[in-house]
C-alpha positions as CSV (number, residue, x, y, z in Angstrom):
1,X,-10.7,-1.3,-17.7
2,X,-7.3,-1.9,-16.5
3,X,-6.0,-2.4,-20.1
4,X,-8.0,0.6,-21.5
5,X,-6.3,3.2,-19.4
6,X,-3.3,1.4,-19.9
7,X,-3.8,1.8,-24.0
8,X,-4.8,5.3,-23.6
9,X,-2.0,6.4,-21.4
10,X,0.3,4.6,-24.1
11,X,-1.4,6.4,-27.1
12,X,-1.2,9.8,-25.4
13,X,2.4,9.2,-25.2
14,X,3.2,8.1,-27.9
15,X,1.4,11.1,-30.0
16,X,3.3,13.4,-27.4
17,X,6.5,11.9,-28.0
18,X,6.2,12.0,-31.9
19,X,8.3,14.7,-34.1
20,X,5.9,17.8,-33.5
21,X,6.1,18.3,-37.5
22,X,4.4,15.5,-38.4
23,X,0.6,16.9,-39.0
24,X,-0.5,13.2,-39.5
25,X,-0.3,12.8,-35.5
26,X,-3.5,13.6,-33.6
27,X,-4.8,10.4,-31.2
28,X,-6.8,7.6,-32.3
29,X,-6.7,7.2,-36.2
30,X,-10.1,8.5,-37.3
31,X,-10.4,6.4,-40.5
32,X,-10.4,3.5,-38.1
33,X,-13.2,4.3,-36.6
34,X,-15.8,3.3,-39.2
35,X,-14.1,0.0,-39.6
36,X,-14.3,-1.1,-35.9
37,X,-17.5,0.2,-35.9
38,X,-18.7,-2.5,-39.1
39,X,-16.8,-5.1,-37.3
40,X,-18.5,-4.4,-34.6
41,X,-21.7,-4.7,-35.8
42,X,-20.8,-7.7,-37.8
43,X,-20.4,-9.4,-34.8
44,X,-23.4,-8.8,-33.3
45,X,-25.3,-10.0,-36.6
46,X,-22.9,-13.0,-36.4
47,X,-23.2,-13.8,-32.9
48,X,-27.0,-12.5,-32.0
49,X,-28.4,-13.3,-35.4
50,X,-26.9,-15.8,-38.0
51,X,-25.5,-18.7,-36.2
52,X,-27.9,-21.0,-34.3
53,X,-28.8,-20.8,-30.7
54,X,-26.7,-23.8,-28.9
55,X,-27.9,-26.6,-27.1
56,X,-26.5,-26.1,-24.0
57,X,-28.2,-22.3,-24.3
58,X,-31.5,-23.8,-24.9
59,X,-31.2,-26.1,-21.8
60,X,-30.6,-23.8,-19.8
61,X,-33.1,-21.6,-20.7
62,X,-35.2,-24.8,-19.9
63,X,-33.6,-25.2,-16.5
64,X,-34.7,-21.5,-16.0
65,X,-37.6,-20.6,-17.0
66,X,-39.0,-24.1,-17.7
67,X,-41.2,-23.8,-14.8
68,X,-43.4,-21.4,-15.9
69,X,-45.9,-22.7,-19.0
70,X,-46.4,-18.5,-19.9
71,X,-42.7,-18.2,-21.2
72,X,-41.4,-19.2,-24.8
73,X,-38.1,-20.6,-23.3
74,X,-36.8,-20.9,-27.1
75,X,-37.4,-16.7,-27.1
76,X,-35.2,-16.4,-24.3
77,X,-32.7,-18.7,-25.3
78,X,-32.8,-16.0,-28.1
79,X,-32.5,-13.6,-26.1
80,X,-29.9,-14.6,-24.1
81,X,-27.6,-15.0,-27.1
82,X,-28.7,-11.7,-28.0
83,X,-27.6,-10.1,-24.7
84,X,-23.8,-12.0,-25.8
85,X,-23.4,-10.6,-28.6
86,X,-24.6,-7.2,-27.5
87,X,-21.8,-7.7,-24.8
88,X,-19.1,-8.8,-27.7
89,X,-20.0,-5.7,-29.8
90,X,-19.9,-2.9,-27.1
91,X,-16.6,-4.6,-26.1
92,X,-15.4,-3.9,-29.3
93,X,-16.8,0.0,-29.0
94,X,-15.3,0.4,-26.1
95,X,-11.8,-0.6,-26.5
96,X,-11.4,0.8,-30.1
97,X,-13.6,4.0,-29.5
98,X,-15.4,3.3,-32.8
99,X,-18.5,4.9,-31.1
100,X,-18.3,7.5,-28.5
101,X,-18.9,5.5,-25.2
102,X,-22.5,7.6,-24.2
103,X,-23.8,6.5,-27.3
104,X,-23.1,3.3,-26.6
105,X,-24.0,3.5,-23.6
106,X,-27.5,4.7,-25.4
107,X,-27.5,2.1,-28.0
108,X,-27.5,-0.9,-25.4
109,X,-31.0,0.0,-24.1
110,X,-32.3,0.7,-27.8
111,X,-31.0,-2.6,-29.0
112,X,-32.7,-4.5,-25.8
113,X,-36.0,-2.2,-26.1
114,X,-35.8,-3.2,-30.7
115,X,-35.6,-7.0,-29.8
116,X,-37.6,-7.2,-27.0
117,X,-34.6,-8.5,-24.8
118,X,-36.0,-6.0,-21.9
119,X,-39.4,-4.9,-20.7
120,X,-39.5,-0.9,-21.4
121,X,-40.4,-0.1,-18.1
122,X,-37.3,-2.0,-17.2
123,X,-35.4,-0.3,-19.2
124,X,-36.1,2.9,-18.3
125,X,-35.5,1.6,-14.6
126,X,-32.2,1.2,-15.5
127,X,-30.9,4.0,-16.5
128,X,-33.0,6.0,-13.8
129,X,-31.2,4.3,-10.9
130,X,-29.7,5.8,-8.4
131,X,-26.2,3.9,-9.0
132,X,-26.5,5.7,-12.4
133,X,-26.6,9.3,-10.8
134,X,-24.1,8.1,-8.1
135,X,-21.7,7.4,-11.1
136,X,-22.8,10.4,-13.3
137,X,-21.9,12.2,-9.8
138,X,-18.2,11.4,-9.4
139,X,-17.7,11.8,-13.0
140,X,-18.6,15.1,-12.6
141,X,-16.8,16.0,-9.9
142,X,-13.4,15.1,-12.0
143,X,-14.5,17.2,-14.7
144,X,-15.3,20.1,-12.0
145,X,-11.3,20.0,-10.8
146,X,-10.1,19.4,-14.5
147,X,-11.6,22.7,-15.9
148,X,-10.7,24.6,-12.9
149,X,-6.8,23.4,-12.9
150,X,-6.9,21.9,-9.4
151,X,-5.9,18.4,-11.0
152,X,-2.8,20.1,-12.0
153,X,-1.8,22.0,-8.8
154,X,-2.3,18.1,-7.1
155,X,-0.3,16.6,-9.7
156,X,2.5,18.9,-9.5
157,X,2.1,19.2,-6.0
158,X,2.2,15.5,-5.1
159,X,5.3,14.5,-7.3
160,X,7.0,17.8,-5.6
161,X,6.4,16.2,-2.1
162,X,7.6,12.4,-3.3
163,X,11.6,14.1,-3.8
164,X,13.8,13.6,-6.6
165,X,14.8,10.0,-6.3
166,X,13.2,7.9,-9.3
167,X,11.8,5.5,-6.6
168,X,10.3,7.8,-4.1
169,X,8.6,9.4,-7.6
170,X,7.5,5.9,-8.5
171,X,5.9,5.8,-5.1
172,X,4.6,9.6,-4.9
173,X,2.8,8.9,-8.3
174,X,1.4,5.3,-7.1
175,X,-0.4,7.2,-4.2
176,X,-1.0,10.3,-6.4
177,X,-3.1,8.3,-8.8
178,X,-4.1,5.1,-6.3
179,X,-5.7,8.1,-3.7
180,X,-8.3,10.4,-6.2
181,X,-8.9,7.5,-8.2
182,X,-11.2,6.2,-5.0
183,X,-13.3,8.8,-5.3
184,X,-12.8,10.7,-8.9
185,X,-12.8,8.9,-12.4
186,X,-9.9,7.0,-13.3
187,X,-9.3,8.4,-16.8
188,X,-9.2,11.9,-15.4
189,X,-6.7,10.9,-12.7
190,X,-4.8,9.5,-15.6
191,X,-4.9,12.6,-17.6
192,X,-3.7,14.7,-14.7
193,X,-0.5,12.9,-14.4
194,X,0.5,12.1,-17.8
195,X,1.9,15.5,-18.8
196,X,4.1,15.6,-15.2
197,X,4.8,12.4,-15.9
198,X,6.0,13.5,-19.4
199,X,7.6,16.7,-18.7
200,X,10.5,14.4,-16.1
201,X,10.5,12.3,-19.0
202,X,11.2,14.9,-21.8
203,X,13.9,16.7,-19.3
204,X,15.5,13.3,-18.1
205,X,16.2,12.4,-21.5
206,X,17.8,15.6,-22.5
207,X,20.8,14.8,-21.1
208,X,20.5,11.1,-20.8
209,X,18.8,9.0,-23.0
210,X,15.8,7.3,-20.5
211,X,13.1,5.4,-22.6
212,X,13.2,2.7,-19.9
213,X,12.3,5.9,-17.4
214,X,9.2,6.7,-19.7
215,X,7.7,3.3,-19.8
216,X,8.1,3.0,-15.8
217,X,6.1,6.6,-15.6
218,X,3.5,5.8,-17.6
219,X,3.1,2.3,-16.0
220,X,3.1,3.3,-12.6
221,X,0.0,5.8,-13.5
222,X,-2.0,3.4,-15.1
223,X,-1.7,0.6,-12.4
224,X,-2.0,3.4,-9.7
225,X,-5.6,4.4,-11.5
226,X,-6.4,0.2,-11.3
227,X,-5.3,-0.6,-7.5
228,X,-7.1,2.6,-6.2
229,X,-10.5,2.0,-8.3
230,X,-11.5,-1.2,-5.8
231,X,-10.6,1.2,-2.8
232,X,-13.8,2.8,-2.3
233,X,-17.4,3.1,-4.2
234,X,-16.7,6.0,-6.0
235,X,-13.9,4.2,-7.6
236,X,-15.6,2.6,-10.6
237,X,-18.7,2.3,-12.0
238,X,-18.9,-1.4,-11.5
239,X,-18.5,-0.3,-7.7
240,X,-21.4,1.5,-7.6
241,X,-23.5,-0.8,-9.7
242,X,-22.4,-3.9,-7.4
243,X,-23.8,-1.9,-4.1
244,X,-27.0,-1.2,-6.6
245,X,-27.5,-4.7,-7.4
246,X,-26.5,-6.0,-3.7
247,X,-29.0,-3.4,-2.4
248,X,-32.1,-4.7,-4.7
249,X,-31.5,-7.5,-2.5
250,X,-31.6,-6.1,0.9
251,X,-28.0,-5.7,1.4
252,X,-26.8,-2.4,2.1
253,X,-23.3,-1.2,2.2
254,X,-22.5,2.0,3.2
255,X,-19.6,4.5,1.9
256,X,-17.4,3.3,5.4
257,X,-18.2,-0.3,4.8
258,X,-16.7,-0.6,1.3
259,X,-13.4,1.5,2.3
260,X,-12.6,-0.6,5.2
261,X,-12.5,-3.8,2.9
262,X,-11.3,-2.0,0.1
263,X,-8.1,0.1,1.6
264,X,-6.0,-2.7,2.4
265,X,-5.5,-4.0,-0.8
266,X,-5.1,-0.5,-2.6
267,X,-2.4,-0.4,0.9
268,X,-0.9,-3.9,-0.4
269,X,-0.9,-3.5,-4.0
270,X,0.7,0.2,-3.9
271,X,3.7,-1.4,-1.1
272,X,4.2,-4.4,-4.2
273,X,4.2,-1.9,-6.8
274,X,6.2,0.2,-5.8
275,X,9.3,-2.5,-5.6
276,X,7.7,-4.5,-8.3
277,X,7.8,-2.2,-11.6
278,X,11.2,-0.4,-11.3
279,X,12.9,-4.0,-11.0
280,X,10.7,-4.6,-14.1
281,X,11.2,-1.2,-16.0
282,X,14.8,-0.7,-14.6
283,X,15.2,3.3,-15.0
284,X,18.6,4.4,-16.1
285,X,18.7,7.2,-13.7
286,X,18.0,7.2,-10.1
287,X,18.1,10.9,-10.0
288,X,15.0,12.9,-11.1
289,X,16.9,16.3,-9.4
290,X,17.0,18.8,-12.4
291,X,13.7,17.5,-13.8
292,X,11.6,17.8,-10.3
293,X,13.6,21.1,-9.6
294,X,12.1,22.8,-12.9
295,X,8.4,21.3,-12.3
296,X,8.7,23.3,-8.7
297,X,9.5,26.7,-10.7
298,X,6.5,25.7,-12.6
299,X,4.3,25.2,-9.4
300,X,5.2,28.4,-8.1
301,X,4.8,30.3,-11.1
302,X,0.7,29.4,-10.4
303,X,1.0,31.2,-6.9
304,X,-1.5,30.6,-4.6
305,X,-4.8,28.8,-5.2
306,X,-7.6,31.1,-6.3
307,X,-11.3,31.3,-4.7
308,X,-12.4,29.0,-7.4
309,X,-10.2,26.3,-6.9
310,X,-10.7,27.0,-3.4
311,X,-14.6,26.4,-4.1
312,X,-13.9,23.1,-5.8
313,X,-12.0,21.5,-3.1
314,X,-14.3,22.7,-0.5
315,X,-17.4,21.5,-2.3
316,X,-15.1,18.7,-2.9
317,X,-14.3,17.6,0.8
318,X,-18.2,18.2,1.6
319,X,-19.2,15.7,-1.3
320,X,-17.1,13.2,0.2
321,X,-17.9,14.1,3.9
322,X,-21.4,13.3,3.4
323,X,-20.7,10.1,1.2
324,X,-18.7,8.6,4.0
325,X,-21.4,9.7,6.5
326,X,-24.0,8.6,4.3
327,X,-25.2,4.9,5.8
328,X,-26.8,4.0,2.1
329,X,-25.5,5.1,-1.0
330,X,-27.9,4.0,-3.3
């Protein structure tokens, strides 16, 4: 996930950063996406259907579901290196966008239901648990403060606060990210910070060239979205679908639970980072003063928050109020 926001941050600025002439520019190449999408399913084929089902698969199949004289172990053995190359082939989908990721998400329940991988009823299960509409939740919440500009008004506000030295920005945007990323969608969080993260770019460079400066921005945003996913449930899907799968098994773990094991390393990784990648991407300024003066005439030009922003942080803080309060989340 790490390396996805990492490629999509990249990508975004690279497109913003090329000669606004060029009509050719415009985000992922779309005559790509057919051709990840036949490699993609060329895999699975490969993979799920044309090479044999190994040894070692059909033992342990054996060692599994030996026991029981109802089951064609050979069938799951199948089915098992089905379920692998499923796994290669949305991999593929995923990272190269080939197939927009709900339809993906769609396509691995059709695939289980067409070869018989999964019960229906399972199935169906699945994508009516709760961890489902916990994630489908948060997700929404980050779209909610995207439409209504409060993600820029944070942004802005929090890079503002951090002062004009490069480090303390490095820091500021670290905790920027590392913070709403517990409880908000990564890629959103990402998306909010890569055009401030751009504009002290853009006016840095003006007068001195600073592509060293750009690569530490954009860095520092995408490992910020990674050490604050862990932080709290609302962090990442897999969070959510690890407190699902712990509580099929009688374990619960509330909202308070997973912070207080999770905040110390988003504490510990944000203190490392924040030393870590500007000795690695060694700015060539240290003074961010005209750049982070101009983004504060641009704060103010917004004024004061209106009622609906107001709404969305109030509905906001009540969302996460009751999460934390909440002894079970799913």
């Amino acid at each position: 996930m790490g390396l996805l926001i990492l490629k999509l941050i990249c990508a975004r600025f690279n497109i913003l950063m090329s000669d606004s002439n060029n009509n050719n520019s415009g985000g992922f190449a779309k005559t790509t996406d057919f051709k990840w999408f036949g490699i993609g399913v060329i895999i699975f084929i490969l993979i799920g259907l044309i090479l044999p089902t190994p040894e070692s698969m059909l033992s342990k199949a054996q060692d599994l579901f030996g026991s029981d004289s109802s089951v064609d172990v050979a069938l799951k053995a199948t089915h098992i290196q089905l379920t692998i190359a499923l796994l290669a082939t949305c991999v593929v989908f995923f990272a190269t966008e080939a197939v927009p990721m709900p339809a993906v998400a769609l396509l691995i329940g059709l695939v289980q239901l067409f070869f018989g991988i999964t019960a229906p009823k399972t199935i169906a299960l699945t994508y009516a648990h709760d961890a489902v509409w916990f994630i489908a939740g948060s997700l929404a919440l980050g779209a909610t403060l995207v439409k209504y500009g409060l993600d820029k008004r944070v942004g802005m506000l929090v890079v503002n606060l951090a002062g004009t030295k490069t480090r303390s920005i490095v820091i500021g945007i670290l905790l920027g990210t590392a913070i709403p990323t517990a409880f908000v969608g990564e890629h959103a969080v990402a998306a909010m910070y890569v055009p401030i993260a751009l504009a002290l770019y853009t006016l840095t460079n003006k007068s001195t060239p600073s592509p060293r400066l750009g690569t530490l921005l954009m860095v520092t945003i995408a490992v910020g979205c990674m050490i604050g996913g862990p932080m709290s449930p609302t962090g990442g899907a897999r969070n959510a679908l690890m407190i699902g799968f712990l509580s099929d098994y009688g374990i619960d773990v509330s909202f308070m639970q997973w912070i207080s094991m999770g905040v110390m390393y988003t504490i510990v990784m944000s203190i490392v980072m924040s030393f870590l990648l500007p000795m690695l991407f060694k700015p060539e300024v240290d003074d961010l003063s005209e750049a982070v003066g101009l983004l504060k005439q641009d704060l103010q030009k917004h004024g004061a928050m209106t009622n609906q922003q107001k709404l969305v942080a109030g509905v906001m803080a009540l969302v996460v109020f009751l999460w934390i309060t909440d002894k079970s989340l799913v």
